[in-house]
C-alpha positions in Angstrom: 36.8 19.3 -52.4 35.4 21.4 -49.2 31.6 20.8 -51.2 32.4 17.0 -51.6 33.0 17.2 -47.4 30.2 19.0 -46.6 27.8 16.4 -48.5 29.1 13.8 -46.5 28.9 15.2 -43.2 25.2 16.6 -44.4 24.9 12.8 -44.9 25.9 11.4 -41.7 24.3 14.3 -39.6 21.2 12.6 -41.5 21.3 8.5 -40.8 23.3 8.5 -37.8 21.1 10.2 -35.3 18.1 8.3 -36.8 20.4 5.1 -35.7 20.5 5.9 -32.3 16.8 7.3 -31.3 16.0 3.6 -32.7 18.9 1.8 -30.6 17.6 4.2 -27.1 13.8 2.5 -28.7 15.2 -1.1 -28.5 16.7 -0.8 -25.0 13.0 0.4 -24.4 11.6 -3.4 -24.3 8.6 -3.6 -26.1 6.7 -0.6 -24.1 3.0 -0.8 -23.6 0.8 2.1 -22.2 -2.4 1.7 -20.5 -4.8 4.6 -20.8 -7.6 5.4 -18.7 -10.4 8.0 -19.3 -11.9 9.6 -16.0 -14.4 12.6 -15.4 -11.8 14.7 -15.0 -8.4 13.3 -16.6 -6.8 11.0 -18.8 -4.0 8.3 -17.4 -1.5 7.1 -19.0 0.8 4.7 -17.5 3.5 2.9 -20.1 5.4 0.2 -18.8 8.1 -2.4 -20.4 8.7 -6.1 -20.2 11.5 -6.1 -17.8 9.4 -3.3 -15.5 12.5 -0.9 -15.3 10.0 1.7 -17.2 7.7 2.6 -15.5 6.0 6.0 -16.5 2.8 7.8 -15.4 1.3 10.6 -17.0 -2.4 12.8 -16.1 -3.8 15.2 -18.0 -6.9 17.2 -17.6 -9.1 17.4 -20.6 -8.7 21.2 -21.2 -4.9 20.4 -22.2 -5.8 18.9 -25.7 -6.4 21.7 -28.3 -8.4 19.2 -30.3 -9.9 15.1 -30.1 -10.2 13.7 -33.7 -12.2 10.4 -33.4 -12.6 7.5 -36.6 -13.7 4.3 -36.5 -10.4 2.7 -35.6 -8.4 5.7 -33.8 -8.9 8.4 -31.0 -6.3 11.5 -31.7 -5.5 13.6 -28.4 -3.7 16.5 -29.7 -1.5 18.4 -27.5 -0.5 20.6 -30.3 -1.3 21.1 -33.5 1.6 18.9 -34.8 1.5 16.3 -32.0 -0.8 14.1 -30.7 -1.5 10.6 -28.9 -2.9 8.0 -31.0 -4.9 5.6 -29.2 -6.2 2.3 -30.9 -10.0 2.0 -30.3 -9.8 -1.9 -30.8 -7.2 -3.1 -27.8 
């Protein structure tokens, strides 16, 4: 009986925290970042529909531990598991 409870908990631990990071996402509304390359920094400014987001963000080239550039994507890694993913073509 205690193994049958501990599945479902296991279980709900799983979906239900997914649920809400995409409900916080939603009340988001449809955000859109503008990025700028300088000499010395990148911009980033993201911004939502309704304009109560409104987030800016500089960092200095020396930041990213690697630039991975294809035909359709630029990847700024900050780590080695993270990175921003620009679309070349908007």
């Amino acid at each position: 009986m205690e193994s049958v409870l501990g599945i479902i908990l296991e279980i709900m631990l799983y979906f239900i925290p997914g649920k809400m990071q995409y409900k916080s996402f939603v009340k988001l509304g449809n955000p859109t970042s503008f990025i700028t390359f300088t000499d010395n920094i990148v911009k980033m400014v993201t911004e939502n529909e309704r304009g109560d987001l409104h987030e800016k963000n500089e960092y200095c080239y020396n930041v990213f531990c690697k630039v991975v550039e294809t035909n359709e994507y630029i990847f700024l890694f900050l780590t080695e598991r993270s990175a921003f993913l620009i679309d070349k073509s908007t």
